[in-house]
Backbone bond lengths (Angstrom), bond angles and torsions (degrees), N, CA, C in turn:
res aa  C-N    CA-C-N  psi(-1)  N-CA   C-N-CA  omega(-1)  CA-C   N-CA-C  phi
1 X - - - 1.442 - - 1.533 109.07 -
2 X 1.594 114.92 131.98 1.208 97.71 173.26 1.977 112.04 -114.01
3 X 1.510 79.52 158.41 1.922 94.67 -166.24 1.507 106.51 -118.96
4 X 1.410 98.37 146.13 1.829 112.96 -175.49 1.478 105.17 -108.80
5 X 1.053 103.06 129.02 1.365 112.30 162.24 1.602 129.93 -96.73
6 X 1.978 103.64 135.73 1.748 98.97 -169.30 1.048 94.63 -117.36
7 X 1.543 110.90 156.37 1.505 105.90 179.96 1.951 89.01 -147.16
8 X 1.081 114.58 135.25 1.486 109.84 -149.34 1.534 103.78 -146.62
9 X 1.025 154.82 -173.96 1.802 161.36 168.77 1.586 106.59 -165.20
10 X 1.385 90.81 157.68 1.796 108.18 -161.72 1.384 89.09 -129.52
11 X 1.680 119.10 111.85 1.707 103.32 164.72 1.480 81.81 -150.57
12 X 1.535 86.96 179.77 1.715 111.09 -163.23 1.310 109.39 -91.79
13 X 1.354 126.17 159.69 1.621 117.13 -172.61 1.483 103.15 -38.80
14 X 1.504 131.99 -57.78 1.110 115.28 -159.66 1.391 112.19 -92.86
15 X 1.239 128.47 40.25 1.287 149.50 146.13 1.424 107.49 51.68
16 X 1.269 95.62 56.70 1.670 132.44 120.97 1.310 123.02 -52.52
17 X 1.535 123.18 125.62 1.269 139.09 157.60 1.848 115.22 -42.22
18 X 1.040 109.32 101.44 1.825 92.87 160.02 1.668 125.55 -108.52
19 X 1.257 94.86 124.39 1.261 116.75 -172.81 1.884 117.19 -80.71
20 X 1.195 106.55 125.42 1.513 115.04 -179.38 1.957 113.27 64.33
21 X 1.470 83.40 55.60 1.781 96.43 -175.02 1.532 91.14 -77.93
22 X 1.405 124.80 163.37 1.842 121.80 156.06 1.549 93.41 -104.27
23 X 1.431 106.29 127.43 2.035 109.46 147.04 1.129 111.37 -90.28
24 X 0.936 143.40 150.57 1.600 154.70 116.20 1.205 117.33 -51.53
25 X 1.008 123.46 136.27 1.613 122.80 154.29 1.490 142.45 -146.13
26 X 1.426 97.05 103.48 1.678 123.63 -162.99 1.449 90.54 -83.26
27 X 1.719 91.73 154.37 1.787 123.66 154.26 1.544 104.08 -92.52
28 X 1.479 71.71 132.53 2.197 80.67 165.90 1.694 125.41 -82.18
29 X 1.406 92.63 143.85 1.022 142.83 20.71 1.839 105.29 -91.12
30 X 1.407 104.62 167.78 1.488 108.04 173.52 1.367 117.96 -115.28
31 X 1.185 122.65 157.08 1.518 122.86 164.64 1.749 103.89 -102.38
32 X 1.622 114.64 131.63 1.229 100.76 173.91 1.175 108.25 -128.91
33 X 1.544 113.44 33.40 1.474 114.78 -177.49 1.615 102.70 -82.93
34 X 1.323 113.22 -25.21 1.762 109.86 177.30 1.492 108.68 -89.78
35 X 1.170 105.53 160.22 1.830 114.41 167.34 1.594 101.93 -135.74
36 X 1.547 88.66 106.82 1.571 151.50 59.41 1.645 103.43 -123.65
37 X 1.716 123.99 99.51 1.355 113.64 -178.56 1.852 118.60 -24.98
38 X 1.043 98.19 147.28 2.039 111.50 167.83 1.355 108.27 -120.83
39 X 1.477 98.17 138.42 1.387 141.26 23.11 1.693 110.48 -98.56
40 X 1.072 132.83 138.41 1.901 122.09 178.47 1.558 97.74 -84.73
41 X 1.134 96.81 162.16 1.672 105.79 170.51 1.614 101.68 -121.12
42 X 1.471 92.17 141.17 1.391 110.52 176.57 1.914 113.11 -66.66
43 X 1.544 91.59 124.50 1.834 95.71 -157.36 1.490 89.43 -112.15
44 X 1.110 124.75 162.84 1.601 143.48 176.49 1.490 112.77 -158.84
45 X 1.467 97.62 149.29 1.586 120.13 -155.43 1.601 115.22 -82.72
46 X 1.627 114.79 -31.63 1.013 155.56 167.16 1.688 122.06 -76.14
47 X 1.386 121.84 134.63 1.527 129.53 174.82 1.306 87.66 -73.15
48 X 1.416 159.05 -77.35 1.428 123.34 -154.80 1.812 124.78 -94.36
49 X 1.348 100.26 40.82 1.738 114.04 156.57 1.709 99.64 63.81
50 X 1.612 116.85 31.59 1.450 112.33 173.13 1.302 107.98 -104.57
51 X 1.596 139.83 -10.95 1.407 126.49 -168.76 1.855 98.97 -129.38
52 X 1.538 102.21 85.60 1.683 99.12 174.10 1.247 128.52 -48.40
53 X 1.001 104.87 156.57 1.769 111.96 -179.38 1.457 106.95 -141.69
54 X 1.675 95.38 112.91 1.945 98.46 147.43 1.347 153.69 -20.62
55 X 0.669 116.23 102.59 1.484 114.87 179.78 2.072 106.37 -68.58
56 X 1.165 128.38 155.40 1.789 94.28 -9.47 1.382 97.65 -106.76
57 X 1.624 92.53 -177.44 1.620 103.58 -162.05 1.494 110.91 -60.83
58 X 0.606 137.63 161.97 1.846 145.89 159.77 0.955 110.37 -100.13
59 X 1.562 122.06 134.76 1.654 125.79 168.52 1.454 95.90 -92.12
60 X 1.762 99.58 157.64 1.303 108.85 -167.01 1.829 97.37 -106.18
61 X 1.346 113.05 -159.51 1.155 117.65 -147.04 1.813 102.66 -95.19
62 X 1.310 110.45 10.50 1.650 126.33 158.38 1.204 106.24 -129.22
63 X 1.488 132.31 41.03 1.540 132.32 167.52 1.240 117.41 57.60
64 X 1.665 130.10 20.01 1.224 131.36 172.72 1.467 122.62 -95.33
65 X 1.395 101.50 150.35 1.961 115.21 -172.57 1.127 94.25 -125.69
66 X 1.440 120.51 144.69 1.086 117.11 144.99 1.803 111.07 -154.88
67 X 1.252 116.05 145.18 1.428 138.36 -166.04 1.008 119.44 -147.77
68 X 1.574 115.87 153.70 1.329 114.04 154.01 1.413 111.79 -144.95
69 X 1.716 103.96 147.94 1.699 119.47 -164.40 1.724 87.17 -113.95
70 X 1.374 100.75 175.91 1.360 125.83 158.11 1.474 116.74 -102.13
71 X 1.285 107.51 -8.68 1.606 114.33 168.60 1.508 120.39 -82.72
72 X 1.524 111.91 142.02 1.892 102.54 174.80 1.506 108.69 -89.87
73 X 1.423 103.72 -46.25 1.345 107.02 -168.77 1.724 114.51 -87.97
74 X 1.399 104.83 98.17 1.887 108.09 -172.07 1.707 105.54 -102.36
75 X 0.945 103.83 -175.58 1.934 118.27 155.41 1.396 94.17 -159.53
76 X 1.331 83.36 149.62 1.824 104.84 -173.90 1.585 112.16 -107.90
77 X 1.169 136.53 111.79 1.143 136.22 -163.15 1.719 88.81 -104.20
78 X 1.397 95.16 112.26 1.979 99.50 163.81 1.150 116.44 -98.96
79 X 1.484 118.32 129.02 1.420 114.68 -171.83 1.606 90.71 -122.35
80 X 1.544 114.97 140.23 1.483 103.42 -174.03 1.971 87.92 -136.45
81 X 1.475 101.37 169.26 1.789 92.95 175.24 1.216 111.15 -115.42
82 X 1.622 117.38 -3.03 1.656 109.52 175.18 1.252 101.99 -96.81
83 X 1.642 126.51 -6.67 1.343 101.57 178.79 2.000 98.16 -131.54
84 X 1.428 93.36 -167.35 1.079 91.76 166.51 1.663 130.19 -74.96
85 X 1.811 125.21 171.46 1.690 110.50 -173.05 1.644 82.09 -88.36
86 X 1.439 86.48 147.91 1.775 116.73 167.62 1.790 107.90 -129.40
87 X 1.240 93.36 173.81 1.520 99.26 171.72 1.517 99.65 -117.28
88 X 1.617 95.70 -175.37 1.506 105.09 -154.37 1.629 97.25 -179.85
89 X 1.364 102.29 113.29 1.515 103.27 -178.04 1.262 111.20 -105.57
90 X 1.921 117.41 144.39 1.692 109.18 -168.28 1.352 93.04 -126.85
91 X 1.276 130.21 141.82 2.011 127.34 -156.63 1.925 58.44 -134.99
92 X 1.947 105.07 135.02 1.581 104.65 145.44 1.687 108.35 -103.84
């Protein structure tokens, strides 16, 4: 099976780091009327898809993600708590 790796950052217009953002990450199409959007894709921590990882991702303390799916086509649902939820699309 082959797997893509995303590697992605969460900052504020004036590009600021945000720290401890949640992603989601759905297959398309998605529903994002629920929280945690459906369907999730199964994410892993690891390039060959042996050590899973939870959703959702956590940004770290310079606004970085990084994952990898076996899916190409994702959407990234950003859910943040100082601001409002936005979307955020991740192409690997």
């Amino acid at each position: 099976m082959t797997f893509f790796r995303s590697d992605g950052w969460v900052k504020t217009v004036l590009g600021q780091a945000i720290a401890g953002a949640q992603i989601y990450v759905c297959a398309q199409p998605a529903d994002t009327s629920y929280v945690p959007p459906l369907p999730e894709v199964q994410l892993y921590a690891d390039a060959g898809g042996v050590t899973p990882l939870s959703q959702p991702v956590i940004s770290d303390g310079l606004g970085t993600t990084t994952f990898t799916s076996h899916t190409v086509r994702i959407l990234s649902w950003l859910s943040m708590v100082e601001t409002s939820s936005r979307f955020m699309r991740i192409k690997p």
